[in-house]
TIGUNU-273029 format. One record per residue (C-alpha): x, y, z; residue in one letter. Coordinates in steps of 0.5 Angstrom, whole numbers, m for minus. Each point is the difference from the previous one (the first is absolute). Last residue first. Layout:
% residues N
R:xx:yy:zz:res
R:X:Y:Z:A
...
This chain:
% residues 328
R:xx:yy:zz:res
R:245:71:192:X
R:m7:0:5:X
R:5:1:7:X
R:3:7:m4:X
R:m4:4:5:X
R:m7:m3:2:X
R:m2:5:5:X
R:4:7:m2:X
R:m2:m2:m7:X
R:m7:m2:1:X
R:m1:7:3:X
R:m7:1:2:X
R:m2:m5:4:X
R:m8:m2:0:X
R:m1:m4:m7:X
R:m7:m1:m1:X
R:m3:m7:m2:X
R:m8:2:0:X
R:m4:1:m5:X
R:m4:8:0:X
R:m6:m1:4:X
R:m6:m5:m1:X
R:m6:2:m4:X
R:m2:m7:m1:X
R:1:m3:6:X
R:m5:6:2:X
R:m5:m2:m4:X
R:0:m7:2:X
R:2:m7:m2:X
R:1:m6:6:X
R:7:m1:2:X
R:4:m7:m3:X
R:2:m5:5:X
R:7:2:2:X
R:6:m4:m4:X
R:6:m1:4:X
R:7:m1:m1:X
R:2:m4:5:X
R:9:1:3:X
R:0:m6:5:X
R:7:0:5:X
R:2:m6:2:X
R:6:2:3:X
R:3:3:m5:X
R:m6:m1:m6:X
R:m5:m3:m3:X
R:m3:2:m6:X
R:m8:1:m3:X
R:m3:3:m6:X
R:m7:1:m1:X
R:m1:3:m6:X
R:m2:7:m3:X
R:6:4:3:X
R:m1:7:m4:X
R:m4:3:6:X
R:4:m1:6:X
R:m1:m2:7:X
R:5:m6:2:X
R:m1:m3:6:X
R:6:m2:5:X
R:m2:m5:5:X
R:1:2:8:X
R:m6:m2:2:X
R:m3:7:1:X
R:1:2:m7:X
R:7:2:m3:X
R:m2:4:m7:X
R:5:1:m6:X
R:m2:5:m5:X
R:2:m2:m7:X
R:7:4:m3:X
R:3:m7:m1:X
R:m5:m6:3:X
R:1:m4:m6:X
R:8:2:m3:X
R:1:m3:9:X
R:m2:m5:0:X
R:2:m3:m7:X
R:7:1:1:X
R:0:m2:9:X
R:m2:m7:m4:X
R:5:0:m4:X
R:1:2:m8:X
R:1:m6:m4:X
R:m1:6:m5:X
R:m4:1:m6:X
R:m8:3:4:X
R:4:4:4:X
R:3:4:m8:X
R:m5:5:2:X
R:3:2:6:X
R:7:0:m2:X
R:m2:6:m6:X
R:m4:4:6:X
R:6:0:5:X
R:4:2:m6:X
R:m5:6:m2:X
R:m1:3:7:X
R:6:1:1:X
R:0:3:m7:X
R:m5:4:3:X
R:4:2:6:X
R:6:1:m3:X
R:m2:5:m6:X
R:5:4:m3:X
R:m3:5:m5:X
R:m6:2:4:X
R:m6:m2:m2:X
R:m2:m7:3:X
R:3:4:7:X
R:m5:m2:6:X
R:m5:m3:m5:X
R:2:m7:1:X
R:3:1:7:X
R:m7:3:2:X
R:m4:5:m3:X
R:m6:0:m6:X
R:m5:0:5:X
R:m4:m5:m5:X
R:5:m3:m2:X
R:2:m2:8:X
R:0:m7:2:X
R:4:m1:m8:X
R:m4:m6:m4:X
R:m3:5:m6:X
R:4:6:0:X
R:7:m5:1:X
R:m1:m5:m5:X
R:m1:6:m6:X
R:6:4:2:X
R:4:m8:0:X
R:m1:0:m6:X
R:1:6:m2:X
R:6:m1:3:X
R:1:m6:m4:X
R:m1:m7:3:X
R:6:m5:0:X
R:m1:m8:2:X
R:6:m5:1:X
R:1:m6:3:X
R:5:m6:0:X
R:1:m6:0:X
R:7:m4:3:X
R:m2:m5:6:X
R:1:6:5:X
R:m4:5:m4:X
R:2:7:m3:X
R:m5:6:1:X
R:m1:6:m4:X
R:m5:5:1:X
R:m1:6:m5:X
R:m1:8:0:X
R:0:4:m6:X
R:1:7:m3:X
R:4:4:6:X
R:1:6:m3:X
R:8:2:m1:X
R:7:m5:2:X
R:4:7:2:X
R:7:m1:m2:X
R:5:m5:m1:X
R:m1:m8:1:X
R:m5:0:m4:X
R:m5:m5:3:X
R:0:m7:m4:X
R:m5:m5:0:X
R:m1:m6:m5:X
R:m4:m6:0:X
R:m2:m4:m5:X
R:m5:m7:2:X
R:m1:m1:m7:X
R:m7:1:0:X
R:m1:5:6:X
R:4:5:m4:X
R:4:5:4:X
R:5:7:m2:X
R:2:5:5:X
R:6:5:m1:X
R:m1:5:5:X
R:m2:7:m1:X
R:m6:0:0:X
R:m1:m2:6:X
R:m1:m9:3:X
R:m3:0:7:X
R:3:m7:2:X
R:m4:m5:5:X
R:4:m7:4:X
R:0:m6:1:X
R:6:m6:1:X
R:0:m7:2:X
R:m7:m1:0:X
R:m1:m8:3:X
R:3:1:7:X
R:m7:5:2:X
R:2:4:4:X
R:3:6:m6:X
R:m8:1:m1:X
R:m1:4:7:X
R:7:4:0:X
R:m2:2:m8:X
R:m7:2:3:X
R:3:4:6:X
R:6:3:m4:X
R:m7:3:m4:X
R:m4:2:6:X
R:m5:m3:2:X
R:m6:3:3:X
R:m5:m1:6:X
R:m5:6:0:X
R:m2:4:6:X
R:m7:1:1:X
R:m3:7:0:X
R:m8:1:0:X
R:m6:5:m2:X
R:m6:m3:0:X
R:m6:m1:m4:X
R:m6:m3:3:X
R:m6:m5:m1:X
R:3:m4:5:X
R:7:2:0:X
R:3:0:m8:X
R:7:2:0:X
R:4:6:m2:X
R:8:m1:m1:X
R:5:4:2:X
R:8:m3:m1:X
R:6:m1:5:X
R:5:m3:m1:X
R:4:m7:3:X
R:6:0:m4:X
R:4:m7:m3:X
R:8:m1:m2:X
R:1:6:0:X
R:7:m1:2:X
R:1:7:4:X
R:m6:1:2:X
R:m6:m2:1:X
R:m3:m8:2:X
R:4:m6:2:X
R:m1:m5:m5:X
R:m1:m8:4:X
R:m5:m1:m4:X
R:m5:m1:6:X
R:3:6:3:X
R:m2:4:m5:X
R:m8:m3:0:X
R:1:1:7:X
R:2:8:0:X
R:m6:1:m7:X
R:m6:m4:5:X
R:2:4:6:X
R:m1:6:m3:X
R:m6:m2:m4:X
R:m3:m2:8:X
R:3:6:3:X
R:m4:5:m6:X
R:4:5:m2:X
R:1:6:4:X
R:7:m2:2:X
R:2:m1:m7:X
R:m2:8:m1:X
R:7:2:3:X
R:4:m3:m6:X
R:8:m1:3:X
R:m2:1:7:X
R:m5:m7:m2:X
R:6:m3:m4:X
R:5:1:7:X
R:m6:m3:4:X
R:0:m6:m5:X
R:8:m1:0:X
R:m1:0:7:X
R:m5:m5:1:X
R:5:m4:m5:X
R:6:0:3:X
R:m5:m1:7:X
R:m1:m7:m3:X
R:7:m1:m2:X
R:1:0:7:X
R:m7:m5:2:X
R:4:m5:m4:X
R:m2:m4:m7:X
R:m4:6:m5:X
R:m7:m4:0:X
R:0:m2:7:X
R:3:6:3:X
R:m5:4:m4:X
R:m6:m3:5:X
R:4:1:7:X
R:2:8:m3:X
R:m8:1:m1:X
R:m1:m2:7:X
R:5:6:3:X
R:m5:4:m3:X
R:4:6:m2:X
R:0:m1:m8:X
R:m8:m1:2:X
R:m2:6:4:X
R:4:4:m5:X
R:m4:m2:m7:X
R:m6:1:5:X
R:m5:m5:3:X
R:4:m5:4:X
R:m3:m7:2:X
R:m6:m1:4:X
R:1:m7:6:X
R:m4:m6:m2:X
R:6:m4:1:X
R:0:m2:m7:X
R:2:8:m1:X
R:m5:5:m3:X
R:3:4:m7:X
R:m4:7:2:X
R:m4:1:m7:X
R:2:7:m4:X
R:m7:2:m1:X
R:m6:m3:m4:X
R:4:m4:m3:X
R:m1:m2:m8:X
R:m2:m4:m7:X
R:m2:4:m4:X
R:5:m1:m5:X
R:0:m7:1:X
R:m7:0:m2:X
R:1:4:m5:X
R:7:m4:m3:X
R:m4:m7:0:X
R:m6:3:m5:X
């Protein structure tokens, strides 16, 4: 299957990123945020060499923030700081537009298993809004959590709508989530899953099920929980992509969200995730090139089938303390 061969698809360690001049770039996360070519090559994504240092310290503030980013794999590293500056969504706190994270994944080497850590580009639910605002054909978009005590009624025959929340006292258990965007030329869409909807949707599509960590599972059983309706609205926008006169930068970046994004030795941005299954192919600032790839498909063997636990492991502890309110 598609989805095996990209999920063996691998580097053998973090891979030094060589110059067209020959010359051998950095190895490290800290060797690549200090290398002044790297600020040459976010210039011409982000505008001028200033706002190219903004963001350099912006991701050396990230990496003080979640120390195991600086273990992570420059190649991915760089590949999550370009793909933000690409869509021109600064990463981390205060806005949350996007976060650089770092997760471990055991990968496949020859006929070995190794322990790995990537950082993961994701985006964050101001991000997809800001994204899906660029095109001049959506007026307006926006995801709602519904509670137990609001007023809330829909029928997708006659188009009803009504959403009220009490305007005193505590709205309750969030019950349901639902997408709602109004079009330039006067349509709408509208999509609503229940929690246990959205539950079932999150234990078979989220990086982390199998570790059971993460912003999905963060808070899911406390009585407020920011992060996992964060993670609902993003979701409900998500899922209405295939609706929307979306722009291009929409498209972009809902395909290579929470994927691990690679920058080989040309300079191109390789996407390297098991649950892309076609080739995908956009063009970016400065004629930057996302590929999604599709590795050849590795030979069946015993030890392949006794591989170690999935991969996918969350590596910060306190996801509140790292996401804050930035999901809402």
């Amino acid at each position: 299957m598609a989805s095996t061969a990209l999920r063996n698809r691998v580097v053998a360690s973090s891979a030094a990123v060589t110059t067209e001049a020959g010359e051998r770039g950095p190895e490290t996360v800290y060797g690549f945020l200090t290398d002044p070519r790297t600020n040459r090559q976010l210039a011409r994504m982000v505008g001028t060499e200033e706002m190219a240092e903004r963001w350099l310290r912006i991701a050396l503030t990230l990496c003080r923030q979640v120390p195991k980013l600086m273990t992570c794999t420059q190649d991915s590293f760089a590949g999550a700081l370009m793909q933000c500056a690409q869509l021109k969504l600064e990463p981390g706190p205060p806005l949350g537009l996007a976060w650089i994270l770092p997760y471990k994944h055991n990968v496949k080497v020859g006929n070995s298993w190794q322990k790995r850590t990537d950082a993961q580009f994701i985006l964050g639910y101001p991000g997809i809004i800001q994204l899906a605002m660029r095109s001049a054909q959506i007026a307006s978009i926006a995801a709602h959590t519904v509670c137990e005590g609001d007023e809330f009624r829909f029928d997708y025959l006659s188009q009803e709508r009504y959403h009220r929340p009490p305007t005193r006292g505590l709205r309750g258990q969030p019950i349901g989530y639902y997408a709602v965007a109004q079009f330039a030329n006067g349509g709408t869409y509208f999509n609503y899953m229940s929690r246990e909807e959205m539950v079932a949707h999150r234990d078979e599509f989220a990086a982390a099920k199998e570790f059971k960590s993460g912003p999905w599972f963060e808070d899911a059983d406390k009585d407020r929980s920011p992060l996992f309706d964060g993670m609902a609205r993003k979701t409900m926008i998500r899922q209405a992509r295939p609706y929307l006169p979306a722009s291009p930068d929409f498209i972009l970046a809902t395909t290579v969200d929470e994927a691990v994004i690679r920058v080989d030795d040309k300079g191109k941005m390789l996407i390297d995730d098991a649950e892309l299954e076609s080739l995908v192919t956009a063009s970016g600032a400065d004629g930057a090139v996302v590929d999604v790839v599709e590795a050849p498909a590795a030979e069946p063997d015993a030890e392949a089938a006794a591989a170690p636990a999935p991969s996918g492991e969350p590596l910060f502890d306190d996801v509140a303390a790292i996401l804050g309110g930035a999901t809402e």
